[in-house]
C-alpha positions as CSV (number, residue, x, y, z in Angstrom):
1,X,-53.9,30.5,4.3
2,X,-54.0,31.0,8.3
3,X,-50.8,33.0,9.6
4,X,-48.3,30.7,11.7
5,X,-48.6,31.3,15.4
6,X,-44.8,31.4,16.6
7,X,-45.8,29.6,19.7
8,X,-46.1,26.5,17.4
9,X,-42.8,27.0,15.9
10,X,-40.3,25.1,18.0
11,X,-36.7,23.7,17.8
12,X,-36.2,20.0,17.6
13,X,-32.5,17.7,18.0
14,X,-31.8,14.3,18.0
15,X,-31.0,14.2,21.9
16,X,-31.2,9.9,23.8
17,X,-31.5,8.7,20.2
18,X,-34.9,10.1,19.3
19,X,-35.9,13.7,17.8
20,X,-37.0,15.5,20.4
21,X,-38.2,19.3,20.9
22,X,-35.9,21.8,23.4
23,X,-37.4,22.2,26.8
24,X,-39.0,25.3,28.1
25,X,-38.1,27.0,24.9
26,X,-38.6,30.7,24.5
27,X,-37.4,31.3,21.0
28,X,-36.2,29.6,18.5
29,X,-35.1,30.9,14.5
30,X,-33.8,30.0,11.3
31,X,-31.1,31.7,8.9
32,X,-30.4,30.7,5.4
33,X,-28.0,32.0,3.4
34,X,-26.4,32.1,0.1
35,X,-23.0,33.5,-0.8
36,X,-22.5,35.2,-4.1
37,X,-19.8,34.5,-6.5
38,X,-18.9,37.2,-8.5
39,X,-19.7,36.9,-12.5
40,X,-18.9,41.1,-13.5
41,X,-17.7,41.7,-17.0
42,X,-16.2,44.1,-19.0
43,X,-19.8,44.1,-20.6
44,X,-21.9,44.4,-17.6
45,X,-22.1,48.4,-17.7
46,X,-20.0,49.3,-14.3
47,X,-22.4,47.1,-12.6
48,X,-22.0,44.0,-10.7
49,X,-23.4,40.9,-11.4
50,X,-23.6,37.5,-9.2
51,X,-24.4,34.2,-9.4
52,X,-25.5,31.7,-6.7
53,X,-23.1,29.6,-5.0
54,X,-22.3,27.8,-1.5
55,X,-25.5,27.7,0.2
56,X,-25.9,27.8,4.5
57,X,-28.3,27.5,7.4
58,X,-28.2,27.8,11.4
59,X,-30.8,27.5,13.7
60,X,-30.9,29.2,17.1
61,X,-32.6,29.0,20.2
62,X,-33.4,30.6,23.8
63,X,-34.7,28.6,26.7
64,X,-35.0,28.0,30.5
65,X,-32.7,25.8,32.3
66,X,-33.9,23.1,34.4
67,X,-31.8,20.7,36.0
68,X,-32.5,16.5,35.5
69,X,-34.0,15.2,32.5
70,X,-37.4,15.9,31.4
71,X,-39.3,13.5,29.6
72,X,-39.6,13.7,25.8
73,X,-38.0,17.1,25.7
74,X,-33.9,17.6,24.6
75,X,-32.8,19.9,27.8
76,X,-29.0,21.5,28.2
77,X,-27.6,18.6,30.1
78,X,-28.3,16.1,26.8
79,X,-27.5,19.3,24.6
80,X,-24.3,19.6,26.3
81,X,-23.5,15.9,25.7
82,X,-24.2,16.1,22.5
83,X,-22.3,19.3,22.2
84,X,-19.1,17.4,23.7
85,X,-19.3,14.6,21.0
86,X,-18.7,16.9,18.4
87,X,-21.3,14.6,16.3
88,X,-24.2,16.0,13.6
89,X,-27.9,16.1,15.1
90,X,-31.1,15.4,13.3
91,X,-32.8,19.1,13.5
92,X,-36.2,20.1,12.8
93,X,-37.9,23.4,13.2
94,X,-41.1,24.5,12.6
95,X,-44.7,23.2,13.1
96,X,-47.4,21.5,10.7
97,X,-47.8,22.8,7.8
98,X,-43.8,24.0,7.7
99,X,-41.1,22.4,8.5
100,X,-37.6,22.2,7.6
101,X,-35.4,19.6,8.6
102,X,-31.4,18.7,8.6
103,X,-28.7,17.8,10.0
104,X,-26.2,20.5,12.1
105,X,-23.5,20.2,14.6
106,X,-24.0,22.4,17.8
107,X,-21.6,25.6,17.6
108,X,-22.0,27.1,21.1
109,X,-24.3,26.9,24.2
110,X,-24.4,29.8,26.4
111,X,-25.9,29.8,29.8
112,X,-27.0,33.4,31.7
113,X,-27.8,33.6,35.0
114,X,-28.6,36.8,36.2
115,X,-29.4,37.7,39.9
116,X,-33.1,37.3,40.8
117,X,-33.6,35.6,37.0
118,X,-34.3,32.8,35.7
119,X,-31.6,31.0,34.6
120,X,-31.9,30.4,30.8
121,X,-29.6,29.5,27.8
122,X,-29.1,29.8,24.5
123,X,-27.9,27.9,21.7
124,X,-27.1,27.5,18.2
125,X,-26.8,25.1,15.2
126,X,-24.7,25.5,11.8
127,X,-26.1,23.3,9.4
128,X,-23.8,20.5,7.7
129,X,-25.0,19.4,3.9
130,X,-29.0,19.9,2.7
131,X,-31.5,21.4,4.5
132,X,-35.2,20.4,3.5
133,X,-38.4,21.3,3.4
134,X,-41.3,19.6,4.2
């Protein structure tokens, strides 16, 4: 099986009513995580034992900003509508081959513009109900 080039791996929202992949992106990641519930007994030896329970995933990105819309691509004036509605996205990340895909709410969008930079942002997802795997 061929290793996955992380230039393939990109960050997709439901941005103008379609799925749609983040502009100039330069990162982009997944987290999933599990909390633990605790299941120790008298009988488990002065060890602790666990057992699965609420599951979670956020996604998380890094990009350049560019002002006006660009076509086919989710850029951080649509993000930050979408941000403002408070509303779930479709999500998707990953290429051919693996991809996972949801729904999330956007939690924060951060811009940084640093003298004699380019200007870029960041931003990130928390997951709302199943993630899936394609």
């Amino acid at each position: 099986m061929p290793i996955l080039n992380a230039t393939d791996c990109v960050l997709s929202v439901t941005t103008g009513g379609s799925l749609q992949a983040v502009a100039h992106s330069t990162s982009a990641s997944i987290s999933m995580n599990m909390d633990l519930r605790d299941s120790t007994t008298k009988s488990s030896g002065g060890y602790q034992e666990n057992l699965g329970g609420l599951r979670s995933w956020e996604l998380s990105g890094d990009a350049f900003v560019e002002i006006g819309a660009i076509a086919g691509k989710a850029d951080i004036e649509e993000l930050w509508v979408t941000w403002e509605a408070q509303l779930p996205v479709a999500v998707k990340f990953g290429s051919a081959g693996m991809e996972y895909t949801g729904s999330a709410l956007i939690t924060s969008i951060s811009i940084d513009a640093g003298v004699e930079e380019n200007a870029t942002y960041s931003i990130s997802l928390t997951g709302t109900g199943t993630l899936t795997q394609a």
